[in-house]
Backbone as XML, in Angstrom:
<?xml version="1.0"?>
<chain id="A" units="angstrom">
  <residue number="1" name="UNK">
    <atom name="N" x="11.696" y="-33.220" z="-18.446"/>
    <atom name="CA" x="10.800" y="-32.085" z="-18.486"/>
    <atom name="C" x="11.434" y="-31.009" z="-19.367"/>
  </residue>
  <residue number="2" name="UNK">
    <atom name="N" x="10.561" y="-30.825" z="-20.300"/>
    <atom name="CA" x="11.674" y="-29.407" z="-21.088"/>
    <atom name="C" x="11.411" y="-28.197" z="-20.747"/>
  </residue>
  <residue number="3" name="UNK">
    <atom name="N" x="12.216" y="-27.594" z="-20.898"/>
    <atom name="CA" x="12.316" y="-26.117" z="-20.599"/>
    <atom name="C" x="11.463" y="-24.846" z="-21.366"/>
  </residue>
  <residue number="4" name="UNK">
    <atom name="N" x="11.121" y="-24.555" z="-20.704"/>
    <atom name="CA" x="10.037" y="-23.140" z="-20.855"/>
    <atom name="C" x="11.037" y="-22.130" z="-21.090"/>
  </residue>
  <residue number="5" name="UNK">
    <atom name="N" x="10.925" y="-20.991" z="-21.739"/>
    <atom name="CA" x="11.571" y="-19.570" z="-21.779"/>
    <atom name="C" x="10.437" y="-18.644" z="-21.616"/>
  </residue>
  <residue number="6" name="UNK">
    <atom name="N" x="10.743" y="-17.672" z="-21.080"/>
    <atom name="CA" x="10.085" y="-16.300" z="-21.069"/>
    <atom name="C" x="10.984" y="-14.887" z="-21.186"/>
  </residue>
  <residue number="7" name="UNK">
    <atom name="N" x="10.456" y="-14.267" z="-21.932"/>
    <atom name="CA" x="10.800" y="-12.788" z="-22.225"/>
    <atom name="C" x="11.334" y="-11.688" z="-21.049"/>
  </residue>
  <residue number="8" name="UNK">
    <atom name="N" x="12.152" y="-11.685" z="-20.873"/>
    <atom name="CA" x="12.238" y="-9.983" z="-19.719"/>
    <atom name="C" x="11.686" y="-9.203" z="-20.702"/>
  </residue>
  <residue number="9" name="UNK">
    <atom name="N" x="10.651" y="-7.911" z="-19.458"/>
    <atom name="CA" x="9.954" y="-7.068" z="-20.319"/>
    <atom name="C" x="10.782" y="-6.044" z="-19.871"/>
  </residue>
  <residue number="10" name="UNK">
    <atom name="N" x="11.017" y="-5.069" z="-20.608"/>
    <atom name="CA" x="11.830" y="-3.411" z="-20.105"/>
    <atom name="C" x="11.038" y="-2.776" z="-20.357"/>
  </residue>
  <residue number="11" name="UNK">
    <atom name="N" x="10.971" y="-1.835" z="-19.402"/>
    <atom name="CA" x="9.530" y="-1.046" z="-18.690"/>
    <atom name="C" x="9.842" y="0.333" z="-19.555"/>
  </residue>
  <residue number="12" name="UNK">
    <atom name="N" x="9.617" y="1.219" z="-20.488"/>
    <atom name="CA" x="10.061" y="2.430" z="-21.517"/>
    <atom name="C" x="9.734" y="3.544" z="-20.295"/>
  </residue>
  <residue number="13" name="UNK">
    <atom name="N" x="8.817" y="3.357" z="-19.549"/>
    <atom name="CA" x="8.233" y="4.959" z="-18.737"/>
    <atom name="C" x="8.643" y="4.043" z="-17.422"/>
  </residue>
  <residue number="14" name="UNK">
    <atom name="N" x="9.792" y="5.007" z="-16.541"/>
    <atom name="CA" x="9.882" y="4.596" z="-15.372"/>
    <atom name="C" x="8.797" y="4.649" z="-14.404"/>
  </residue>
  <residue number="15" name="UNK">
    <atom name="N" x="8.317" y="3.800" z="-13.558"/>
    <atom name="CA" x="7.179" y="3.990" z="-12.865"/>
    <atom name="C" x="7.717" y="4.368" z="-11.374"/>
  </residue>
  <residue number="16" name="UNK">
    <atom name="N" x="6.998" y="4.860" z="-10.271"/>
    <atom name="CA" x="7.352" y="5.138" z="-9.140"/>
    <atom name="C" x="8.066" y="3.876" z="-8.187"/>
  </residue>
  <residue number="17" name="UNK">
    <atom name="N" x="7.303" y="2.809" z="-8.398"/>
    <atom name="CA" x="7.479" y="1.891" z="-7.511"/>
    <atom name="C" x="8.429" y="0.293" z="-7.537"/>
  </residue>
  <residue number="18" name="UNK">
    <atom name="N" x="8.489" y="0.297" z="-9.242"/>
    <atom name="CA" x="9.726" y="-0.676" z="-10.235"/>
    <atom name="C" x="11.257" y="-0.456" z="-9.705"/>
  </residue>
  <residue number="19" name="UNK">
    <atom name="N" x="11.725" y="-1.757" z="-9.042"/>
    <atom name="CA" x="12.627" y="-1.506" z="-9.017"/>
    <atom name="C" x="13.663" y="-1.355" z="-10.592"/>
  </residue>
  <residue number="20" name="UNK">
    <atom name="N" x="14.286" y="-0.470" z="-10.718"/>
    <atom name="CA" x="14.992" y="-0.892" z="-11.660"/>
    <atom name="C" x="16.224" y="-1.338" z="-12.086"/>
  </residue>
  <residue number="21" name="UNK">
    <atom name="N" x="16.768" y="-2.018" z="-10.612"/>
    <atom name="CA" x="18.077" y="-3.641" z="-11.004"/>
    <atom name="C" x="17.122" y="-4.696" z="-11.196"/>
  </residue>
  <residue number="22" name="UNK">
    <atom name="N" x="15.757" y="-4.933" z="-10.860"/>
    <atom name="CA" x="15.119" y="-5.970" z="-10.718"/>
    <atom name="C" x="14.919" y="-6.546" z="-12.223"/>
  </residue>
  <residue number="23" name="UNK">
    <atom name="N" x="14.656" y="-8.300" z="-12.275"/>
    <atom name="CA" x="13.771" y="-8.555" z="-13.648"/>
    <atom name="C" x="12.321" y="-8.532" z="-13.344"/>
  </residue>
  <residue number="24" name="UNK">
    <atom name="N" x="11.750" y="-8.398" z="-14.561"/>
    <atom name="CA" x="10.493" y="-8.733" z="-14.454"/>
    <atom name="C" x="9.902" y="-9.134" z="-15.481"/>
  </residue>
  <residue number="25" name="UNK">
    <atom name="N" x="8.850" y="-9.922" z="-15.389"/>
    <atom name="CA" x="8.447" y="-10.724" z="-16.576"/>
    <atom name="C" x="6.732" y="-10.332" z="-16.463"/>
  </residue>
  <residue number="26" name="UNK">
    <atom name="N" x="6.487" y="-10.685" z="-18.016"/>
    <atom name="CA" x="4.755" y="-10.374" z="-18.215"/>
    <atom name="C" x="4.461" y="-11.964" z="-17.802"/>
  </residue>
  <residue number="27" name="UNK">
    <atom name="N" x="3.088" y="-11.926" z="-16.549"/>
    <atom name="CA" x="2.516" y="-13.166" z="-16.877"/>
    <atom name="C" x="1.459" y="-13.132" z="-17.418"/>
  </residue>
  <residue number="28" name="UNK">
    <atom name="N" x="0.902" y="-14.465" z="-18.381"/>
    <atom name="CA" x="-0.192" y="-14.589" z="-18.630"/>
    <atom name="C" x="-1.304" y="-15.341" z="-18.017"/>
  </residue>
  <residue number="29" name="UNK">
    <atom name="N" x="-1.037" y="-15.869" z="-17.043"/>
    <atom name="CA" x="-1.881" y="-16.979" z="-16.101"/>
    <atom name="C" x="-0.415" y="-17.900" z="-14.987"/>
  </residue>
  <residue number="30" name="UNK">
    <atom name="N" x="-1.808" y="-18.043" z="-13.790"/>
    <atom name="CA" x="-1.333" y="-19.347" z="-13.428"/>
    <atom name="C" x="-1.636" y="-20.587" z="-12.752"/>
  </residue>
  <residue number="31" name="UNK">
    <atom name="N" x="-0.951" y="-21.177" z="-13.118"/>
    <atom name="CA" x="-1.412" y="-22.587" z="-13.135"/>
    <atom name="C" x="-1.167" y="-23.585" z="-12.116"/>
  </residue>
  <residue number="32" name="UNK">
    <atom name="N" x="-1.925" y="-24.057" z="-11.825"/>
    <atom name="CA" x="-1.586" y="-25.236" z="-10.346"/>
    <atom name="C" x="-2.812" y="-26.600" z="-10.655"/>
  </residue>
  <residue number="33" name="UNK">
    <atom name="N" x="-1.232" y="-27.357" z="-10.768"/>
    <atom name="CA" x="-1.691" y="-28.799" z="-11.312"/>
    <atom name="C" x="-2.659" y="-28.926" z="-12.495"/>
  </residue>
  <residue number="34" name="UNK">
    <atom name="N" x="-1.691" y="-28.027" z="-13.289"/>
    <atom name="CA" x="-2.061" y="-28.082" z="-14.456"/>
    <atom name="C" x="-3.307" y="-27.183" z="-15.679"/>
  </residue>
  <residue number="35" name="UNK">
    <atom name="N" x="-4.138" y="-26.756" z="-14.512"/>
    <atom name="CA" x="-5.600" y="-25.580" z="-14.376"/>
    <atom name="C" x="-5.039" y="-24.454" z="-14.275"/>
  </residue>
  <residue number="36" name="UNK">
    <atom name="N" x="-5.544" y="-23.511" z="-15.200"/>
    <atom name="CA" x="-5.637" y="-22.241" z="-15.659"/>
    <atom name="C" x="-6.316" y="-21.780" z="-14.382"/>
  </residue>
  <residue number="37" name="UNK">
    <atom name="N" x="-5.674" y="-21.290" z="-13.092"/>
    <atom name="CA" x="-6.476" y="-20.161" z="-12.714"/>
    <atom name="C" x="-7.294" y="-19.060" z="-12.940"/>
  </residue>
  <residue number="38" name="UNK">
    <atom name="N" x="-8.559" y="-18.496" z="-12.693"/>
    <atom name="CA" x="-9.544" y="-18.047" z="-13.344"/>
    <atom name="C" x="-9.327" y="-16.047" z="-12.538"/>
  </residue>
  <residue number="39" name="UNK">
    <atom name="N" x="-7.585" y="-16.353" z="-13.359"/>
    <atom name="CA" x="-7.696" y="-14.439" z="-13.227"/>
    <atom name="C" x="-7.247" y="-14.226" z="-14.415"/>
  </residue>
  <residue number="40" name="UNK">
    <atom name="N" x="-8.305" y="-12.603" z="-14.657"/>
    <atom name="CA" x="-8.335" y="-11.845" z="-15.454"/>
    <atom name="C" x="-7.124" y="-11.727" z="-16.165"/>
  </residue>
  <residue number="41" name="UNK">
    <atom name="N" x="-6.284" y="-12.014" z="-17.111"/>
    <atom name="CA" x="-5.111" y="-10.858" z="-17.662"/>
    <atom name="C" x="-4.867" y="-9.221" z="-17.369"/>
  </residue>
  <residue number="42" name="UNK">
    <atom name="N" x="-5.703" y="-8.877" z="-17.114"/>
    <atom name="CA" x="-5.839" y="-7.099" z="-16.536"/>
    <atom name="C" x="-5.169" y="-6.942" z="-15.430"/>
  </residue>
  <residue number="43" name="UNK">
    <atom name="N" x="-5.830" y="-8.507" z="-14.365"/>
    <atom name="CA" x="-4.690" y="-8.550" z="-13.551"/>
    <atom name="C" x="-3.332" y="-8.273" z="-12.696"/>
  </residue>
  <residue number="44" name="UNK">
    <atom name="N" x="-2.755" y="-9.076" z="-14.056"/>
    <atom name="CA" x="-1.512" y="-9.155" z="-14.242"/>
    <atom name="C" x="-0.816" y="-7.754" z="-14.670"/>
  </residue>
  <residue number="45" name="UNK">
    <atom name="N" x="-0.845" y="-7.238" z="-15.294"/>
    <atom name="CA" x="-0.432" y="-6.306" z="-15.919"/>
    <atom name="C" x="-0.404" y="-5.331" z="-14.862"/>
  </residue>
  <residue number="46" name="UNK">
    <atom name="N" x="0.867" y="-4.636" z="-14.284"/>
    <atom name="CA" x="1.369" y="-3.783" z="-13.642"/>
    <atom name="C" x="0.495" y="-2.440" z="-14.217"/>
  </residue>
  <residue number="47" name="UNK">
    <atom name="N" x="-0.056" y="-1.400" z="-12.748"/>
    <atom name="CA" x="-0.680" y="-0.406" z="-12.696"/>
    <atom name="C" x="0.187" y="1.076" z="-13.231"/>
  </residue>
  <residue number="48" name="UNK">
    <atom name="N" x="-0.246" y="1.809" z="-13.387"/>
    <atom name="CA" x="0.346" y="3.048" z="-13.427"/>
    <atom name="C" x="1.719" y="3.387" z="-12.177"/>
  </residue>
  <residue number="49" name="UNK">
    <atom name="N" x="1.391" y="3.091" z="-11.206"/>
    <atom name="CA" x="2.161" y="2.759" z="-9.952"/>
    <atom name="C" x="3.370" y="1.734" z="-10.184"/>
  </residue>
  <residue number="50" name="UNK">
    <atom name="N" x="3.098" y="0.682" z="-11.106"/>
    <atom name="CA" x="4.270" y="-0.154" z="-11.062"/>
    <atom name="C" x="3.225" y="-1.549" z="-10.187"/>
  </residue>
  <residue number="51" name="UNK">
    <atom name="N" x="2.423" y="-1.420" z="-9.613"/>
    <atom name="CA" x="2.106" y="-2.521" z="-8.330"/>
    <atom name="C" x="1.170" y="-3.388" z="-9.750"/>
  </residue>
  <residue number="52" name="UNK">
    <atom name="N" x="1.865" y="-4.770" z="-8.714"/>
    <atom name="CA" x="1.485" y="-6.050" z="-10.145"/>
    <atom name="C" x="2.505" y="-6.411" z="-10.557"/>
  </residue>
  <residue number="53" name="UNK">
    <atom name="N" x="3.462" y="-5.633" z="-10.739"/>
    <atom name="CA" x="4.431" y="-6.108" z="-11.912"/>
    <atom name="C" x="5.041" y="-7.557" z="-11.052"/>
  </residue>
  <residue number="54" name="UNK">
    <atom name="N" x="5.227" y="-8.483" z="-12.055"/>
    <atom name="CA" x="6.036" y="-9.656" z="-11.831"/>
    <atom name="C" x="7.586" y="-9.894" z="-11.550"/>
  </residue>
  <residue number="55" name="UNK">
    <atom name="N" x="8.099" y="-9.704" z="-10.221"/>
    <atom name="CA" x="9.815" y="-9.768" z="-10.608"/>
    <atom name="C" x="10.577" y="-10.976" z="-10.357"/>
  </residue>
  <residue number="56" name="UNK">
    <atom name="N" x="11.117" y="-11.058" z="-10.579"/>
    <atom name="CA" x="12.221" y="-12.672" z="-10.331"/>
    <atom name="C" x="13.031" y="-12.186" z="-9.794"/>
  </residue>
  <residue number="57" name="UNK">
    <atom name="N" x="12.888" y="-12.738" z="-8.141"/>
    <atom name="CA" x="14.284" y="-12.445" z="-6.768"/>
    <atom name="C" x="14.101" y="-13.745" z="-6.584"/>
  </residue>
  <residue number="58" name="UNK">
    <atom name="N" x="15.514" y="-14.374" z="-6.730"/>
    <atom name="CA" x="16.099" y="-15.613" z="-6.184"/>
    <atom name="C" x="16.723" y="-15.282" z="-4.805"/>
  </residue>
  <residue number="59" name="UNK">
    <atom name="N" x="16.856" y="-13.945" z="-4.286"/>
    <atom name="CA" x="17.216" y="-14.245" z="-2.842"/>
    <atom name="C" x="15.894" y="-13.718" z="-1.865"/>
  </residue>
  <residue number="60" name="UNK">
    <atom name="N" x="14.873" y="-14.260" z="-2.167"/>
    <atom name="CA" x="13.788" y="-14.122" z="-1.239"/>
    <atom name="C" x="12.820" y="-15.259" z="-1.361"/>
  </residue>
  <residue number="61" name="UNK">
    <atom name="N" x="12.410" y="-15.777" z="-0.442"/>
    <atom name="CA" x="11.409" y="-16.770" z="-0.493"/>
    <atom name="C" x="9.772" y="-15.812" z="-0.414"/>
  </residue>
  <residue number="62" name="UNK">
    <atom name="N" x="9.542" y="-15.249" z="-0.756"/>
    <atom name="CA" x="8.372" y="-14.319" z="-0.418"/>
    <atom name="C" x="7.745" y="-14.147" z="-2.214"/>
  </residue>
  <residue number="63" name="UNK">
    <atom name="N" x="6.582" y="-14.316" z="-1.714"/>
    <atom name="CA" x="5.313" y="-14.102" z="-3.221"/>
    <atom name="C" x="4.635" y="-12.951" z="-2.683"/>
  </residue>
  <residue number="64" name="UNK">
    <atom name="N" x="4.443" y="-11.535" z="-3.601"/>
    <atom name="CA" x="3.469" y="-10.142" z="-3.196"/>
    <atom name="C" x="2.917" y="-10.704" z="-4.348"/>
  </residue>
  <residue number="65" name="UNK">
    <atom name="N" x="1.154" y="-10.719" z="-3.905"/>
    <atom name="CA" x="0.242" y="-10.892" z="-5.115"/>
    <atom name="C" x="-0.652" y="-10.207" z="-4.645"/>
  </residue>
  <residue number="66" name="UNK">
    <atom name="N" x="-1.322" y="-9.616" z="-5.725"/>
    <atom name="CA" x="-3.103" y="-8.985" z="-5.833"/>
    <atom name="C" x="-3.929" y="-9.188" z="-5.413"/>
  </residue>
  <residue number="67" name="UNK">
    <atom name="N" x="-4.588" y="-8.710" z="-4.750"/>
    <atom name="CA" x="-6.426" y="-9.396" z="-4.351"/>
    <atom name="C" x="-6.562" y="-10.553" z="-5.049"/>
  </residue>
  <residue number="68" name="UNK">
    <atom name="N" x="-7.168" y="-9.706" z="-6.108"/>
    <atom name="CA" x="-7.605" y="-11.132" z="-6.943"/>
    <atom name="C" x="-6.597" y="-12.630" z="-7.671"/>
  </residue>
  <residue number="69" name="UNK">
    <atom name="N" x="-5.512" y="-12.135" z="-7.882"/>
    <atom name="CA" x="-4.665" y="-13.247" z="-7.867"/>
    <atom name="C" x="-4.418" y="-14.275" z="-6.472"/>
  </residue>
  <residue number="70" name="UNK">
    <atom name="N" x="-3.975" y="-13.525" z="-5.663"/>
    <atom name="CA" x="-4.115" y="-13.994" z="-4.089"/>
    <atom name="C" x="-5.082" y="-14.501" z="-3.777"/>
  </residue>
  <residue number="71" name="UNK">
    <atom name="N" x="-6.470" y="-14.231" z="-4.023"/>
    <atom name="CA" x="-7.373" y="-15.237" z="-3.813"/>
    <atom name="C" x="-7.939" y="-16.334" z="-4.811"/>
  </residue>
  <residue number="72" name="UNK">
    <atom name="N" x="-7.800" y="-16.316" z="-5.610"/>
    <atom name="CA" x="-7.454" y="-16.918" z="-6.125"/>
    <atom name="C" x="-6.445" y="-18.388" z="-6.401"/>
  </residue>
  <residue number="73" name="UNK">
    <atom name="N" x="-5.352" y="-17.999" z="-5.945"/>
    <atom name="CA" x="-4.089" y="-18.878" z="-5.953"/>
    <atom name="C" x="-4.573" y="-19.534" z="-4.244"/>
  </residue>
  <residue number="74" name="UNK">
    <atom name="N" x="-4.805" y="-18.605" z="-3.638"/>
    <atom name="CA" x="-5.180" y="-19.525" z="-2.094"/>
    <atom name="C" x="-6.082" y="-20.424" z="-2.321"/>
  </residue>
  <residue number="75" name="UNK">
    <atom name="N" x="-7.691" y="-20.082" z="-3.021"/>
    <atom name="CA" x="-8.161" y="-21.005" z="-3.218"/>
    <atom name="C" x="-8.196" y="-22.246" z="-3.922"/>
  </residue>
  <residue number="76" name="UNK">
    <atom name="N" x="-7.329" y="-21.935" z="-4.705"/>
    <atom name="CA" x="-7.545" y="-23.726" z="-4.882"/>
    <atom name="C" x="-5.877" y="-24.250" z="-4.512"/>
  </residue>
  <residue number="77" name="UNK">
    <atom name="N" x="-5.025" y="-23.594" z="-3.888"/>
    <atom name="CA" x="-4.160" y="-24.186" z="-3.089"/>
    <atom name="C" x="-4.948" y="-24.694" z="-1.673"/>
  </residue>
  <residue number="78" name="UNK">
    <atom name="N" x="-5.744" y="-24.256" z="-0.907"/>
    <atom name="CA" x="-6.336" y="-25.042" z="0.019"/>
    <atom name="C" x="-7.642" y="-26.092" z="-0.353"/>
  </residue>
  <residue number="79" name="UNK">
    <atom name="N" x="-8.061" y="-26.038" z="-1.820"/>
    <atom name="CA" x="-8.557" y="-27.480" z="-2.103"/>
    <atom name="C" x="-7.572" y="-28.453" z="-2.467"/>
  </residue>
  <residue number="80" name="UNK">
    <atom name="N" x="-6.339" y="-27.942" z="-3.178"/>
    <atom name="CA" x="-5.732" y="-29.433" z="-3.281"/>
    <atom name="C" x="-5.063" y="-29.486" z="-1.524"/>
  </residue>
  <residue number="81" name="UNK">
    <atom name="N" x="-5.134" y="-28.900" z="-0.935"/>
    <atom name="CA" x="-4.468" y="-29.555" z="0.288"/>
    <atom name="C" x="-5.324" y="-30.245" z="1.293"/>
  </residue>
  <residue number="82" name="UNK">
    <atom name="N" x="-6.823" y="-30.214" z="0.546"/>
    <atom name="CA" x="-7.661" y="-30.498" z="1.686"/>
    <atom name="C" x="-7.775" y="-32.140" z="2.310"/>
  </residue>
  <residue number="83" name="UNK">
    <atom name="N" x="-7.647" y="-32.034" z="3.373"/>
    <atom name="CA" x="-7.070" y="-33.098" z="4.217"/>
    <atom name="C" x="-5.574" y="-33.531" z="4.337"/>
  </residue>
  <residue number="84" name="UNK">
    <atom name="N" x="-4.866" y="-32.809" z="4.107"/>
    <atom name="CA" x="-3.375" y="-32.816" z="4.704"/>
    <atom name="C" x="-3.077" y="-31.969" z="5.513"/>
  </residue>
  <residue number="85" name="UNK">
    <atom name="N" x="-3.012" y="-32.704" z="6.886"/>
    <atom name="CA" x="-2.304" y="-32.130" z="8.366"/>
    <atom name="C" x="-1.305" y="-30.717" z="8.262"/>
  </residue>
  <residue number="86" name="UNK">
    <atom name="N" x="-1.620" y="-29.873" z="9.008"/>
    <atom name="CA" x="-0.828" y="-28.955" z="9.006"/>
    <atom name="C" x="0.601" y="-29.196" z="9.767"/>
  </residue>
  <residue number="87" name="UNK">
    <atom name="N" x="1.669" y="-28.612" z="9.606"/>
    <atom name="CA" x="2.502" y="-29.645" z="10.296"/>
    <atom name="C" x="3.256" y="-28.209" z="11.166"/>
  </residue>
</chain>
């Protein structure tokens, strides 16, 4: 499988809510099993607030997503799971 790269973005106007030791990256979509999830790019893109922004913590198992990303990503994570036992 080869390797993907992505850009760290550095934020020029500190926002209220960015951490700033954190990384964070611009996304442009995402994808599950291969399908372009059907959110906006506007999305993605962190608010005046900072909320949205994408960060990379390897010491947390936890995803904060958007309305619309969040529903999104749920829905068609519970069609591909449909009919596998909850355990």
């Amino acid at each position: 499988m080869p390797l993907n790269y992505i850009l760290l973005i550095r934020i020029s106007l500190p926002l209220p809510y960015i951490d700033s030791v954190a990384y964070a990256v611009q996304l442009d979509g995402i994808r599950v099993a291969a399908i372009l999830l059907p959110i906006p790019k506007s999305v993605l893109v962190p608010d005046h607030t900072g909320a949205g922004q994408t960060m990379v913590d390897s010491g947390t198992q936890f995803a904060f997503l958007l309305g619309a990303t969040y529903d999104a990503l749920k829905a068609k994570f519970l069609r591909q799971t449909k009919g596998v036992p909850p355990f």
